[in-house]
Structures are given as C-alpha cells and as structure tokens.
Phi, psi and omega in degrees: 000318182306313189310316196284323175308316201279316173299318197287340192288309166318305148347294180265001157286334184279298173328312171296337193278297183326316192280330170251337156312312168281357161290314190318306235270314195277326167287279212314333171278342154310089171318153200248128174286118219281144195277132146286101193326120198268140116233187195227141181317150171267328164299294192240005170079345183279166195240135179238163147301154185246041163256333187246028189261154159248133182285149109217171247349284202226009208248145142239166189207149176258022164174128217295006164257334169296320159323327179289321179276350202272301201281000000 
C-alpha cells in the first residue's frame, strides 16, 4: 500500500511541477505592450492610435478624405 501512495504522490509532484513550468514559460514569451497615445479626427471625432492617425500640422485626422475635407 505504501508503495502504491508513494508512485501517485510522485506522479502528482511531476504533474505540478510540469503545470508551472509551462505557465512560467507561456508569461515570459509574451512581449509586454507599451500603452500608445490615442487621438481623435479632427473631422469626425472618432479616436485612433496616433501611429495610424494622419497629421498635419497639430490636426489628426483618420483617413486622407477627411483630412481632405477638412481644408
């Protein structure tokens, strides 16, 4: 009887172990993302990242017929 508690306890220490290694392993590969400055069209008010806004001068705007409509 000892013998068979002594395999399942082994058993379930490997499973645990196996089970935080792959969490560890699964956080640590996620790159962690820089929060990005949202503005909003100058046109329509709607809010964008301002890596995909189009500028010009101090105005963004989200897509070059509002910008166009603007002038």
């Amino acid at each position: 009887m000892g013998k068979y508690l002594l395999l399942i306890f082994v058993i379930v220490a490997a499973w645990w172990l196996a089970k935080g290694f792959r969490r560890k392993d699964a956080a640590g590969d996620a790159p962690a993302a820089a929060p990005e400055q949202m503005v909003n069209c100058a046109h329509c008010g709607v809010y964008l990242p301002q890596s995909e806004a189009i500028r010009e001068g101090d105005r963004f705007y989200c897509c070059n017929e509002h910008r166009r409509l603007a002038d």
